[in-house]
PQR file of N, CA, C, O and H, with PARSE charges and radii, in Angstrom:
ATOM      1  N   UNK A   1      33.193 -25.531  21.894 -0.4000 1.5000
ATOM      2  CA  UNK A   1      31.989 -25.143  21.171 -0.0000 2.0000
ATOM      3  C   UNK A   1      31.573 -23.717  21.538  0.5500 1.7000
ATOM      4  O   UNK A   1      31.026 -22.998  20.702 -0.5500 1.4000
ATOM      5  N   UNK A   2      31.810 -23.337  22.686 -0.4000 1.5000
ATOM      6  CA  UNK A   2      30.910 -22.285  23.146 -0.0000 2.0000
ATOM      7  C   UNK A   2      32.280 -20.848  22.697  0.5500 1.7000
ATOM      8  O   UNK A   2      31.950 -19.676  22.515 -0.5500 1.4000
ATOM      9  H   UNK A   2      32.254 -23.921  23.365  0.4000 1.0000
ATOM     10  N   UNK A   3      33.438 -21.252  22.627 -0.4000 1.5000
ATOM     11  CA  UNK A   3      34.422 -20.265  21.806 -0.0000 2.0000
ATOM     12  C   UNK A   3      34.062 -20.017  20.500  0.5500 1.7000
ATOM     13  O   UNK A   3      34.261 -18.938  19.941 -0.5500 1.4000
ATOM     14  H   UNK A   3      33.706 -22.204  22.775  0.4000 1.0000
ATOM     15  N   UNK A   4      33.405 -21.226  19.861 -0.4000 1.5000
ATOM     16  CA  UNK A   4      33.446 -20.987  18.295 -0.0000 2.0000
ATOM     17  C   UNK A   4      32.155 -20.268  17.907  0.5500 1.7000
ATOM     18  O   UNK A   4      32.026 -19.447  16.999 -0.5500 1.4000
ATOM     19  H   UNK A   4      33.243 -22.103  20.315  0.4000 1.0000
ATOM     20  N   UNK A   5      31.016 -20.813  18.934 -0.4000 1.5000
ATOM     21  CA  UNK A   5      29.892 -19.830  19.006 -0.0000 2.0000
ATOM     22  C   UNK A   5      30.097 -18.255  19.106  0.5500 1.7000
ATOM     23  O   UNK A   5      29.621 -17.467  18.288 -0.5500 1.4000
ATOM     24  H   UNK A   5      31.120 -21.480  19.672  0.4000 1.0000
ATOM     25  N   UNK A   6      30.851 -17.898  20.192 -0.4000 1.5000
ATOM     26  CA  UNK A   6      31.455 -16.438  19.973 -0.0000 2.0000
ATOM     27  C   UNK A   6      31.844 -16.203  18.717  0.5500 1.7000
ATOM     28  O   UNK A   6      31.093 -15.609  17.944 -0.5500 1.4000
ATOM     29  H   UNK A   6      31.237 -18.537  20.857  0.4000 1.0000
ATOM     30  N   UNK A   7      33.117 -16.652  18.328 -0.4000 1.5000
ATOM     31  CA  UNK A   7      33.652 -16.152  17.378 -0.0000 2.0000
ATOM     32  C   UNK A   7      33.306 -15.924  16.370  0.5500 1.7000
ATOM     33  O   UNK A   7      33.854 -15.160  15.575 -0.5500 1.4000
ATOM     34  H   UNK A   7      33.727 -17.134  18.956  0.4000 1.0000
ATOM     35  N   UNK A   8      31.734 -16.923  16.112 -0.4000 1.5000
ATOM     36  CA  UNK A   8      31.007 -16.596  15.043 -0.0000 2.0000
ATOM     37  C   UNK A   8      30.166 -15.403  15.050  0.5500 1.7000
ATOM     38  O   UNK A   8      29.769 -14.830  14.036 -0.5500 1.4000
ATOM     39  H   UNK A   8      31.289 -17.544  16.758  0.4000 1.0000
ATOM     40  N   UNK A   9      29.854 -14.975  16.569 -0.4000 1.5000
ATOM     41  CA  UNK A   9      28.782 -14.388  16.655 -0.0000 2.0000
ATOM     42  C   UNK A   9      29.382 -12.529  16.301  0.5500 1.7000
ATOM     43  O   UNK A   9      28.782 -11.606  15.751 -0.5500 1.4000
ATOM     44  H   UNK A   9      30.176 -15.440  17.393  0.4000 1.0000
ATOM     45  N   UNK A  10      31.267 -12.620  17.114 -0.4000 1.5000
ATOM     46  CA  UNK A  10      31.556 -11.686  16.742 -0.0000 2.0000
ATOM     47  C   UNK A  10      32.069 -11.124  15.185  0.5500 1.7000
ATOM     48  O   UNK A  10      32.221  -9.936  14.900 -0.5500 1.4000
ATOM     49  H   UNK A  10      31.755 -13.370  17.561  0.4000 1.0000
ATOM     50  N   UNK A  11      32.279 -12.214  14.320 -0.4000 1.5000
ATOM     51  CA  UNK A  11      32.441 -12.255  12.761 -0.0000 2.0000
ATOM     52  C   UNK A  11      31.312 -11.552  12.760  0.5500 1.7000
ATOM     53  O   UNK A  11      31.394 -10.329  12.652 -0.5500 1.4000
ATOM     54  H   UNK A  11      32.156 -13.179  14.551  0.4000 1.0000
ATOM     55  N   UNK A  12      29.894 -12.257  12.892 -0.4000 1.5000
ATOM     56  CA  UNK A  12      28.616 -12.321  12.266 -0.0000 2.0000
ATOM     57  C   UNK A  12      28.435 -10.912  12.128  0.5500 1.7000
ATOM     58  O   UNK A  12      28.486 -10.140  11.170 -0.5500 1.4000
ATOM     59  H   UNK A  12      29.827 -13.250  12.979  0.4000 1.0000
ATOM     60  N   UNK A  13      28.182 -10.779  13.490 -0.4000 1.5000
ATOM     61  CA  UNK A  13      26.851  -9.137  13.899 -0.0000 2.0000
ATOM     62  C   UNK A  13      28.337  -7.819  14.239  0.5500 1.7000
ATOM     63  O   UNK A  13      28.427  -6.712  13.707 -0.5500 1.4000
ATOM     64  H   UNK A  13      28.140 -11.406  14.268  0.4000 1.0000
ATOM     65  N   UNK A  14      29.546  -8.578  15.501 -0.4000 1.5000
ATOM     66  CA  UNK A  14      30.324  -6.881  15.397 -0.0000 2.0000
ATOM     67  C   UNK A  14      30.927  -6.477  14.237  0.5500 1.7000
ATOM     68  O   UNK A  14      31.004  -5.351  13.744 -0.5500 1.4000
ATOM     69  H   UNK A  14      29.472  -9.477  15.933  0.4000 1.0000
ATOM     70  N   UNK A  15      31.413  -7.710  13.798 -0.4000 1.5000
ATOM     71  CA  UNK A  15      32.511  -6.785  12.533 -0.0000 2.0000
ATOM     72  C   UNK A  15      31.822  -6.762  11.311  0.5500 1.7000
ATOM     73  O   UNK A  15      32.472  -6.653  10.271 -0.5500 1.4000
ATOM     74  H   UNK A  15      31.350  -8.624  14.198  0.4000 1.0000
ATOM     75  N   UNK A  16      30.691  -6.843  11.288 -0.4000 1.5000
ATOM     76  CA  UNK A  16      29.668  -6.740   9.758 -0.0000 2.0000
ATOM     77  C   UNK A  16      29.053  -5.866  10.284  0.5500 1.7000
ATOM     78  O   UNK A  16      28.828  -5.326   9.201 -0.5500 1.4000
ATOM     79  H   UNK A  16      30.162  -6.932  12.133  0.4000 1.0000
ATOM     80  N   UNK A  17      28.559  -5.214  10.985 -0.4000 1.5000
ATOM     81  CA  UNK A  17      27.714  -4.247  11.538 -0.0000 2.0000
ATOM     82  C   UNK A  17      27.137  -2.925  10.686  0.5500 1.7000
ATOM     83  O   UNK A  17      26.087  -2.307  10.865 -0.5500 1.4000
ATOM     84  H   UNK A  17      28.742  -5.653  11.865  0.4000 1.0000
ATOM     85  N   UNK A  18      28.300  -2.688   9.596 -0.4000 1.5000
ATOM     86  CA  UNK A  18      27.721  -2.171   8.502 -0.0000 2.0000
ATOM     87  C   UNK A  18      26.905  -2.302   7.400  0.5500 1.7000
ATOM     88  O   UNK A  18      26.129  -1.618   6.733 -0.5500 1.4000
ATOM     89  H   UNK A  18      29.153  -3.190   9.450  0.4000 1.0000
ATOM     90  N   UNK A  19      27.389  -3.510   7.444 -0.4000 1.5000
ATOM     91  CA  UNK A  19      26.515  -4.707   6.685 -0.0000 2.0000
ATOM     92  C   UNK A  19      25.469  -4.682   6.578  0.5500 1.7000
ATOM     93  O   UNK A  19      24.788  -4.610   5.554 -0.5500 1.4000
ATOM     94  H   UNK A  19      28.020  -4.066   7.985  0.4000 1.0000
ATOM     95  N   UNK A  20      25.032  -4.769   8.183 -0.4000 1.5000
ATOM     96  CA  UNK A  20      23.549  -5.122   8.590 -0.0000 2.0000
ATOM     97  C   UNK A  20      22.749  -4.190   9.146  0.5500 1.7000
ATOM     98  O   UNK A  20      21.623  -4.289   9.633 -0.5500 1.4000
ATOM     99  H   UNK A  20      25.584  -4.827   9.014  0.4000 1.0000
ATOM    100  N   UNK A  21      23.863  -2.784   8.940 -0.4000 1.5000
ATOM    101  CA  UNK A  21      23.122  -1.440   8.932 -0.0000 2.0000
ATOM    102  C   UNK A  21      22.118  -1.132   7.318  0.5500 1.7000
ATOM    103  O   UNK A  21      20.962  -0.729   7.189 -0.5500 1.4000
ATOM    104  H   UNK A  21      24.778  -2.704   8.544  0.4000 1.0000
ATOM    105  N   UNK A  22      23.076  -1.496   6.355 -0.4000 1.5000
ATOM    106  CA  UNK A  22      22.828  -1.286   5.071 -0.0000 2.0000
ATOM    107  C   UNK A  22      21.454  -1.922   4.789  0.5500 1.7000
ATOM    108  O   UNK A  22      20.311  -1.537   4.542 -0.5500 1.4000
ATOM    109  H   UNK A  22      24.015  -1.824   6.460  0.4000 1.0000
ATOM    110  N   UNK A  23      22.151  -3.140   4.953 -0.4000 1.5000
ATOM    111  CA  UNK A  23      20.757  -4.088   4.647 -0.0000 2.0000
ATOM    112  C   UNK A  23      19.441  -3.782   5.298  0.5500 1.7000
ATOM    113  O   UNK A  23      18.413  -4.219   4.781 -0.5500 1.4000
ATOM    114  H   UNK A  23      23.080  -3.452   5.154  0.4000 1.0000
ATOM    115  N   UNK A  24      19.393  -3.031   6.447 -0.4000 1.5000
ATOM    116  CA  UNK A  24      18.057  -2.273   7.161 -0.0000 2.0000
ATOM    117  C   UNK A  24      17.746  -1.155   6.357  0.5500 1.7000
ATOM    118  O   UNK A  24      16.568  -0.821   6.231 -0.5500 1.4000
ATOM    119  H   UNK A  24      20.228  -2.677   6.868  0.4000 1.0000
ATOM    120  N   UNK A  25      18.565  -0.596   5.854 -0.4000 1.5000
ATOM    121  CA  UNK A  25      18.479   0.407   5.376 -0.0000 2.0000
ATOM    122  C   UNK A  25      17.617   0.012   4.002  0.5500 1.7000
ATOM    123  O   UNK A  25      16.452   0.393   3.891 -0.5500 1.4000
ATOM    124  H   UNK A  25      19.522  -0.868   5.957  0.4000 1.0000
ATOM    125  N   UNK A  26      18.461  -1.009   2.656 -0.4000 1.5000
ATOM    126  CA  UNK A  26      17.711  -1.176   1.691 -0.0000 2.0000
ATOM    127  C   UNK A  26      16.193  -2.193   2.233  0.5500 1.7000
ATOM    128  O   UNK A  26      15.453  -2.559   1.320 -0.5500 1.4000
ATOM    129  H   UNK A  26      19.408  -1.319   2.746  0.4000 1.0000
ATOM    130  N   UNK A  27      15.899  -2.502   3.363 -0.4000 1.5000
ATOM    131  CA  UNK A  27      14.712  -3.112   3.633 -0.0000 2.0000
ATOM    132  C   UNK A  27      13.604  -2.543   4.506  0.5500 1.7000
ATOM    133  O   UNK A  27      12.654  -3.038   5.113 -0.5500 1.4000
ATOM    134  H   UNK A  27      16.500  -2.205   4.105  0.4000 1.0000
ATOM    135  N   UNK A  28      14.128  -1.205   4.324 -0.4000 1.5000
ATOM    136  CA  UNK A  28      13.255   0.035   4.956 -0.0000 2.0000
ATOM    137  C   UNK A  28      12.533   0.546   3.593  0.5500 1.7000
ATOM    138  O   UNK A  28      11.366   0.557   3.202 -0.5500 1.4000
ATOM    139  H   UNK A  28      14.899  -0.803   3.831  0.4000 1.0000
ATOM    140  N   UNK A  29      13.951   1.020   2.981 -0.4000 1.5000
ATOM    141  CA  UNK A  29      13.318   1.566   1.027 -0.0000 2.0000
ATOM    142  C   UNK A  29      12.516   1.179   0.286  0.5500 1.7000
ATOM    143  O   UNK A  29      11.723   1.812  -0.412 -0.5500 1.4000
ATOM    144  H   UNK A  29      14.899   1.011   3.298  0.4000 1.0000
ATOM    145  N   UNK A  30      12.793  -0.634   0.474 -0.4000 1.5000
ATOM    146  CA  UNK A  30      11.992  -1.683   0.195 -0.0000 2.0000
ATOM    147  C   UNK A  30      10.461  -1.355   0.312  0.5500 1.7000
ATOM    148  O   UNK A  30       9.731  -1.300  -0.677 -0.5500 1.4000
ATOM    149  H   UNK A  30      13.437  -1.147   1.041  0.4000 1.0000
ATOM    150  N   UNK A  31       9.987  -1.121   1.732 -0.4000 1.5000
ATOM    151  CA  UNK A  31       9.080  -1.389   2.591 -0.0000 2.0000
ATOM    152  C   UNK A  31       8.170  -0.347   1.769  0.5500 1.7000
ATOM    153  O   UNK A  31       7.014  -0.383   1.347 -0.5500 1.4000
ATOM    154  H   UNK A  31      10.580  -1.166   2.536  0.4000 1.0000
ATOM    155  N   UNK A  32       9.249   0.631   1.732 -0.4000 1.5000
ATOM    156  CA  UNK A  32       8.599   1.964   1.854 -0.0000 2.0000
ATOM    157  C   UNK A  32       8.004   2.353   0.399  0.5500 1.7000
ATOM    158  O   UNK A  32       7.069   3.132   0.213 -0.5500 1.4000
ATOM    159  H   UNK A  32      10.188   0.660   2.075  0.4000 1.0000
ATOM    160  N   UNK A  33       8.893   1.500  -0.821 -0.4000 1.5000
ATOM    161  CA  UNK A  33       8.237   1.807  -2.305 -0.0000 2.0000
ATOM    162  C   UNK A  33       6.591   0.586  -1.899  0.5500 1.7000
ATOM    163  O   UNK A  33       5.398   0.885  -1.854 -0.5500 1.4000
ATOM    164  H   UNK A  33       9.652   0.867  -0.671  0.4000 1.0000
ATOM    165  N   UNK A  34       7.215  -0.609  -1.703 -0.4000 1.5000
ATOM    166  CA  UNK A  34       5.975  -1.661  -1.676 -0.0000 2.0000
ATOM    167  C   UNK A  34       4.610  -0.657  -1.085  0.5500 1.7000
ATOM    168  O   UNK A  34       3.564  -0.515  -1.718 -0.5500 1.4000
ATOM    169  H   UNK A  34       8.185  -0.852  -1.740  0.4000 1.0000
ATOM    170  N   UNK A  35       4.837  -0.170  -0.055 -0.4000 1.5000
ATOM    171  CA  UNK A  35       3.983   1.104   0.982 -0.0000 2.0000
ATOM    172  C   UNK A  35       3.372   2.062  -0.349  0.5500 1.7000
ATOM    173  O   UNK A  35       2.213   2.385  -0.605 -0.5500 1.4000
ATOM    174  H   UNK A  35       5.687  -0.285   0.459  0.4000 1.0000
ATOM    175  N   UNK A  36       4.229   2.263  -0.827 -0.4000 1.5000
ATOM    176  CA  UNK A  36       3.491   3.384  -2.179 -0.0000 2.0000
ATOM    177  C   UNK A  36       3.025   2.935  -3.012  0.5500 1.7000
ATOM    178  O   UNK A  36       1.847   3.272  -3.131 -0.5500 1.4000
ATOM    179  H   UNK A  36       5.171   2.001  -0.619  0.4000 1.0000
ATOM    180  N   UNK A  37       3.407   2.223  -3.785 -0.4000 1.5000
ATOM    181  CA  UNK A  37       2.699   1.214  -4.657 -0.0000 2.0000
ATOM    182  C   UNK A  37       1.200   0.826  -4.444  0.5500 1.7000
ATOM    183  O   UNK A  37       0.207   0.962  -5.159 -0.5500 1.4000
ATOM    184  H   UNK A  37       4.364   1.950  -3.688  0.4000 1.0000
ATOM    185  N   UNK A  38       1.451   0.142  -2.851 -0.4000 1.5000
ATOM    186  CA  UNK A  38       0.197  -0.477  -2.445 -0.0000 2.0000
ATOM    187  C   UNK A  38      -1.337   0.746  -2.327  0.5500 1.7000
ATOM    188  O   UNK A  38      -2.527   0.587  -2.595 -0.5500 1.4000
ATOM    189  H   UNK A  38       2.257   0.031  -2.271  0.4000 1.0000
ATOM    190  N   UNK A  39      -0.339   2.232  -1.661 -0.4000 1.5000
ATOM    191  CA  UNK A  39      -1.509   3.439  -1.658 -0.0000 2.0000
ATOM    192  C   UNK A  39      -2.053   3.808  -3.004  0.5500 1.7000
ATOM    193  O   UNK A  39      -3.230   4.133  -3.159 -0.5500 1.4000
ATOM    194  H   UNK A  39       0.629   2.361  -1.442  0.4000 1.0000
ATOM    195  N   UNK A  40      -1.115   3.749  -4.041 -0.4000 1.5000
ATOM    196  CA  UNK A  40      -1.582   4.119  -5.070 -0.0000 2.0000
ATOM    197  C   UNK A  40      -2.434   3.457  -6.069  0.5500 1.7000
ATOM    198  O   UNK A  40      -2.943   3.997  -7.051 -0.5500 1.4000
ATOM    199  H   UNK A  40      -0.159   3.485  -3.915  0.4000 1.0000
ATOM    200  N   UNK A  41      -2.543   2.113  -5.676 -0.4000 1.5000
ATOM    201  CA  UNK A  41      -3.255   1.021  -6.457 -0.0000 2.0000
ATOM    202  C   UNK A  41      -4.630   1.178  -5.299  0.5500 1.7000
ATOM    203  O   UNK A  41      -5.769   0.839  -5.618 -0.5500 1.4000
ATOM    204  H   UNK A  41      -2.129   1.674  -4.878  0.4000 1.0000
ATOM    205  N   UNK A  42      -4.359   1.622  -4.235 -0.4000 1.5000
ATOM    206  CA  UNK A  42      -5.779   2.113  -3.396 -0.0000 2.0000
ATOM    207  C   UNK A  42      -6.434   3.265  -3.605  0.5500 1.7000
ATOM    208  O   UNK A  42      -7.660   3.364  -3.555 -0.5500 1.4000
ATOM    209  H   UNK A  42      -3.433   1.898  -3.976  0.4000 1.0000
ATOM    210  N   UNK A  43      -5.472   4.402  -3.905 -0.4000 1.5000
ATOM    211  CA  UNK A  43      -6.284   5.646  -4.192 -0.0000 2.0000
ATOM    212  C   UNK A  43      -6.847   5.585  -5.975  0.5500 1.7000
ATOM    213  O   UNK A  43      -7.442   6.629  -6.242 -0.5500 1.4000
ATOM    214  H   UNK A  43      -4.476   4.322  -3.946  0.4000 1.0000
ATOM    215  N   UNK A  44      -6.797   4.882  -6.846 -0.4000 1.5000
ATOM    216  CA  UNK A  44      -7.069   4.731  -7.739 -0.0000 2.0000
ATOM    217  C   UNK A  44      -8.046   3.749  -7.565  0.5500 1.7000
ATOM    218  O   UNK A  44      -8.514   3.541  -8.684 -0.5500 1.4000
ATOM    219  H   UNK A  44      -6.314   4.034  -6.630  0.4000 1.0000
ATOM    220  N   UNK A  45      -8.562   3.082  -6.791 -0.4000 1.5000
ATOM    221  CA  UNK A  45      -9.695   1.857  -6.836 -0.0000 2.0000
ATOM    222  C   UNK A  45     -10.720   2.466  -6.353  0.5500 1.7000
ATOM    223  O   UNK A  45     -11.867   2.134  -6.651 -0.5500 1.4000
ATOM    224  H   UNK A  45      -8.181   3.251  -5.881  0.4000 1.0000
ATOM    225  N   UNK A  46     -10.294   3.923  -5.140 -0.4000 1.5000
ATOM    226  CA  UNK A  46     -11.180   4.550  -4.624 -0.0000 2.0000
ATOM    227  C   UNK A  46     -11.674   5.630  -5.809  0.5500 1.7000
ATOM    228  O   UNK A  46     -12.820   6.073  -5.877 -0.5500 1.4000
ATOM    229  H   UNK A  46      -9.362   4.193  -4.898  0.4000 1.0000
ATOM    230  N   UNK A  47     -11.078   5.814  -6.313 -0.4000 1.5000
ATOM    231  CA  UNK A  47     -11.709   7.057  -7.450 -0.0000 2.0000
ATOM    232  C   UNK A  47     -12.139   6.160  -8.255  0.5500 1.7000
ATOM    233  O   UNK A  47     -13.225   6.638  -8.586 -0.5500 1.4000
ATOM    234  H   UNK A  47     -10.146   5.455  -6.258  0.4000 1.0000
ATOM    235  N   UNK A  48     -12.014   5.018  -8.891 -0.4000 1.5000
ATOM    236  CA  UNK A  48     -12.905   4.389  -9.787 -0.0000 2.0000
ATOM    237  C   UNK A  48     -14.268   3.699  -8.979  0.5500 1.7000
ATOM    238  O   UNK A  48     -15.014   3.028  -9.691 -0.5500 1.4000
ATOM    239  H   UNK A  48     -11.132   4.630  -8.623  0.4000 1.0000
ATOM    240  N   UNK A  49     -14.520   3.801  -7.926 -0.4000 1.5000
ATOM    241  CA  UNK A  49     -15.659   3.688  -6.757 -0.0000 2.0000
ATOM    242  C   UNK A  49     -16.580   4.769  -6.766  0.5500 1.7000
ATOM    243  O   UNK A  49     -17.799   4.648  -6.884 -0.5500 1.4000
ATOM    244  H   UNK A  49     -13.914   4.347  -7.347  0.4000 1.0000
ATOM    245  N   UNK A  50     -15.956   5.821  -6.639 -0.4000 1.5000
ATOM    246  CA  UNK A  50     -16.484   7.221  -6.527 -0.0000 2.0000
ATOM    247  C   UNK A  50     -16.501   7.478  -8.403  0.5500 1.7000
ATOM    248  O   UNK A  50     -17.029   8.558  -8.669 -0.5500 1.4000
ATOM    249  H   UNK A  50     -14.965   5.919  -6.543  0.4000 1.0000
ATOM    250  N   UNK A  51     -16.272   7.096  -9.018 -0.4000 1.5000
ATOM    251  CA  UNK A  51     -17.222   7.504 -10.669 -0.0000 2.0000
ATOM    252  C   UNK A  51     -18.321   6.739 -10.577  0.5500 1.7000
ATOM    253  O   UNK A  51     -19.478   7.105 -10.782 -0.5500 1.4000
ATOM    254  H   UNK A  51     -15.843   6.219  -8.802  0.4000 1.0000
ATOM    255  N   UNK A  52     -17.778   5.198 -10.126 -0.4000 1.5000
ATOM    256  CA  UNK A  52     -19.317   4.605 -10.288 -0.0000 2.0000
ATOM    257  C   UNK A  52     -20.470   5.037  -9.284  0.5500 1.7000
ATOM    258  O   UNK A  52     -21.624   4.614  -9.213 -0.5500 1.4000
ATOM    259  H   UNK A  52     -16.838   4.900  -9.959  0.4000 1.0000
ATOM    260  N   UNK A  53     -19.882   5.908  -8.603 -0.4000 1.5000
ATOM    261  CA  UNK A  53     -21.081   5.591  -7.916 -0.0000 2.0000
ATOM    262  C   UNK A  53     -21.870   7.652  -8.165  0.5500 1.7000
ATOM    263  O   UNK A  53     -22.921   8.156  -7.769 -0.5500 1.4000
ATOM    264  H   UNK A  53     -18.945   6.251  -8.661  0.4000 1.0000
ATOM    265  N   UNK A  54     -21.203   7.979  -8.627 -0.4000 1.5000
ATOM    266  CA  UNK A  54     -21.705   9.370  -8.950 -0.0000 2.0000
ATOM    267  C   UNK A  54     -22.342   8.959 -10.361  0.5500 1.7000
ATOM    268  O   UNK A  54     -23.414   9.497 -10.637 -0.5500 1.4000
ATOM    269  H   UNK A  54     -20.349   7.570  -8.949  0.4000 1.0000
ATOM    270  N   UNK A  55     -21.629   7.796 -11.554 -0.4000 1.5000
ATOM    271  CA  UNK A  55     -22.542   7.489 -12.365 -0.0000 2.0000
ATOM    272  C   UNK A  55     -23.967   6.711 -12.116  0.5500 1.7000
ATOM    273  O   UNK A  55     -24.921   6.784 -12.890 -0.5500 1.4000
ATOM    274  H   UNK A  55     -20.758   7.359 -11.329  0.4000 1.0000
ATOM    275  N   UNK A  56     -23.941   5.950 -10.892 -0.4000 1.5000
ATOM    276  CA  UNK A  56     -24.951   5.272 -10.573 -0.0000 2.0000
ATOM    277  C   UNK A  56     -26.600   6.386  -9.717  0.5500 1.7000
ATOM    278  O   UNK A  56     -27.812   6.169  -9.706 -0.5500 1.4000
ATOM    279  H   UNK A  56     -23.166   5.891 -10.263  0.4000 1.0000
ATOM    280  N   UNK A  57     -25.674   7.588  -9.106 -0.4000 1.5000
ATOM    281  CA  UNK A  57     -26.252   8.394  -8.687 -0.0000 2.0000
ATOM    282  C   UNK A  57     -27.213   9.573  -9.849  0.5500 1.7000
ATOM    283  O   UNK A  57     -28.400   9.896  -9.901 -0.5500 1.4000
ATOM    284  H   UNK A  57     -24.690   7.764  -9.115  0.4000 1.0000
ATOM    285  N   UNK A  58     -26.142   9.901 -10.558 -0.4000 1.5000
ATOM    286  CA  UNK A  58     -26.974  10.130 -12.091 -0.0000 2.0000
ATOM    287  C   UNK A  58     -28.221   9.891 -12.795  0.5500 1.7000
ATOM    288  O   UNK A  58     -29.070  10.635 -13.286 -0.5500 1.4000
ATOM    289  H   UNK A  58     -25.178   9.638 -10.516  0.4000 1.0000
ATOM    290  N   UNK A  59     -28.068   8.530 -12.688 -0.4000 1.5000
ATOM    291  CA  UNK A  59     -28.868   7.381 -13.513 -0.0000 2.0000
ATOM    292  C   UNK A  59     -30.049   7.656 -11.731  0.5500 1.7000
ATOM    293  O   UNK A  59     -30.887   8.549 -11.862 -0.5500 1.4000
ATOM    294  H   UNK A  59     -27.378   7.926 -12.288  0.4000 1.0000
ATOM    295  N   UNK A  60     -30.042   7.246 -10.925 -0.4000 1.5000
ATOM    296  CA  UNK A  60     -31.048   7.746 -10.128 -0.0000 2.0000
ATOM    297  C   UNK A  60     -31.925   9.048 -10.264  0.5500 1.7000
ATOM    298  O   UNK A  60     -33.131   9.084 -10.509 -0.5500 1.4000
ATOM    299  H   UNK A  60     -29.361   6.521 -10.818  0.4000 1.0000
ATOM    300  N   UNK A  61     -31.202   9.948 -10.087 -0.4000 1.5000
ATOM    301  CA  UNK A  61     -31.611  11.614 -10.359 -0.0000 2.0000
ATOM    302  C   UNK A  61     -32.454  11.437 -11.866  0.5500 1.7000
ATOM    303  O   UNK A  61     -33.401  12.158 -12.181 -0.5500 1.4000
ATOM    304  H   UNK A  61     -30.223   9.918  -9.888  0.4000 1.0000
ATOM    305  N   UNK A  62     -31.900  10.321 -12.722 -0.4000 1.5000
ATOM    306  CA  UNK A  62     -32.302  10.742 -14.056 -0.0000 2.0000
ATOM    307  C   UNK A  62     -33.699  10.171 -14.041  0.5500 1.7000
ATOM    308  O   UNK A  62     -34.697  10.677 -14.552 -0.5500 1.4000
ATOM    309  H   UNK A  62     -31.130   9.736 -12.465  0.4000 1.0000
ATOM    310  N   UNK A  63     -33.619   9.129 -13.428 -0.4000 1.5000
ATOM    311  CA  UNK A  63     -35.218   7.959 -13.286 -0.0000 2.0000
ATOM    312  C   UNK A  63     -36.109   8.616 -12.424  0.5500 1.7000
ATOM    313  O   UNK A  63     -37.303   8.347 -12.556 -0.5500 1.4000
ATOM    314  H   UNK A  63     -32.808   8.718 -13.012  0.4000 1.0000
ATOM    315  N   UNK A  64     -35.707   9.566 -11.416 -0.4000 1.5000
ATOM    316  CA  UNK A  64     -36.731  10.415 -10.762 -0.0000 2.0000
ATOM    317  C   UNK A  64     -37.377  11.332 -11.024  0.5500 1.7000
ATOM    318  O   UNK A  64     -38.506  11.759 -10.782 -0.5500 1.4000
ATOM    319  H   UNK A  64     -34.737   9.784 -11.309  0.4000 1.0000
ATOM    320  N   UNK A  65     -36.368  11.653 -11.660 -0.4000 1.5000
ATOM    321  CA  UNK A  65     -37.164  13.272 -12.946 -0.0000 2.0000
ATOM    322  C   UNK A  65     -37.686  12.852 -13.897  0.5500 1.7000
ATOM    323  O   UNK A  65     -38.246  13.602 -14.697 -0.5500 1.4000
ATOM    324  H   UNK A  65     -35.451  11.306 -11.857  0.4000 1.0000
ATOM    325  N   UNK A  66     -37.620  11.240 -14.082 -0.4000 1.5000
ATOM    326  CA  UNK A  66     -38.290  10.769 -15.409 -0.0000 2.0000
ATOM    327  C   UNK A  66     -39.935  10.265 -14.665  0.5500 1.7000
ATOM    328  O   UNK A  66     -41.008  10.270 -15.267 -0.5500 1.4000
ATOM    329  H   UNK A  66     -37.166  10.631 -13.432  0.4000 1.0000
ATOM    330  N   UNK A  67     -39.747   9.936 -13.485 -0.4000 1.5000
ATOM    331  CA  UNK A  67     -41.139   9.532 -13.145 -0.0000 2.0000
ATOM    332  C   UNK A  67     -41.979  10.545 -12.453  0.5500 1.7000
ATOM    333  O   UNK A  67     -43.208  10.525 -12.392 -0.5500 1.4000
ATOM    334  H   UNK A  67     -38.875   9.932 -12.995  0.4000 1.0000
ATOM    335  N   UNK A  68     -41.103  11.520 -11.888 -0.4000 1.5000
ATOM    336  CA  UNK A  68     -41.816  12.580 -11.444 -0.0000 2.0000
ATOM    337  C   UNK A  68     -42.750  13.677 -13.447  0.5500 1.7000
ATOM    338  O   UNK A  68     -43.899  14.025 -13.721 -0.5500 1.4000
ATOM    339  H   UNK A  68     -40.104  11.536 -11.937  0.4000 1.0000
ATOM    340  N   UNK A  69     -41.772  13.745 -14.009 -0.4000 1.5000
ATOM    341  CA  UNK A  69     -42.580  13.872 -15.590 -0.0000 2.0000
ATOM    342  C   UNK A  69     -43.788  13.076 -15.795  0.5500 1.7000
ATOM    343  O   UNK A  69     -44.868  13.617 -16.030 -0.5500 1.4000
ATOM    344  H   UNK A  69     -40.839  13.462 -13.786  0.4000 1.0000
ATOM    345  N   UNK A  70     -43.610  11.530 -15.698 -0.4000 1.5000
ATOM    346  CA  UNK A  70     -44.668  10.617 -15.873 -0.0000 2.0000
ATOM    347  C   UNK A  70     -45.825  11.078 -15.373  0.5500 1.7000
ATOM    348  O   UNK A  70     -46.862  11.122 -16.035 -0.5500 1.4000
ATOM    349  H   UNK A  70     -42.732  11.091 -15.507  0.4000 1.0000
ATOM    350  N   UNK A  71     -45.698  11.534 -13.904 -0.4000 1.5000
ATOM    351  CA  UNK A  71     -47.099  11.761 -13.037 -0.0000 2.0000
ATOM    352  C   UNK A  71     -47.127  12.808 -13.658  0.5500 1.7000
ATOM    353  O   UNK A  71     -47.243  11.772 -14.313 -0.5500 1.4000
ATOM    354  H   UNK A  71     -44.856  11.498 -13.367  0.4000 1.0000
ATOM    355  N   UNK A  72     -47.148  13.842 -14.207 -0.4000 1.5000
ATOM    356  CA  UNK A  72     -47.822  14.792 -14.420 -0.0000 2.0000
ATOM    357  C   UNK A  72     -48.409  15.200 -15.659  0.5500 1.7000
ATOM    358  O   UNK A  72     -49.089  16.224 -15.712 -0.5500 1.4000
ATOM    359  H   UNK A  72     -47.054  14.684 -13.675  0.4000 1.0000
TER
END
């Protein structure tokens, strides 16, 4: 048992070793589009945050100058 365990282990990991270079490799690329994707669906939630809230800021400025008019 403990021969066939080797022999698997040296099939497995030494003589594939390119293999399982590659495969790090496409699961780095992977990582790394998912990584962009994910910033860009963030920097776009943040700029639709920042309209509303410069539109919400607006609409303030606008109700203050409307009541500061009122009093006078």
């Amino acid at each position: 048992m403990g021969q066939r365990v080797k022999n698997l282990y040296t099939h497995l990991i030494q003589n594939r070793k390119h293999e399982l270079i590659g495969w790090y490799e496409r699961y780095k690329n992977f990582s790394k589009d998912i990584e962009t994707i994910l910033f860009e669906k963030e920097i776009t939630r943040l700029k639709s945050l920042i309209r509303k809230c410069k539109q919400f800021n607006e609409k303030v400025e606008l109700n203050l100058k409307l009541k500061s008019i009122e009093k006078n």
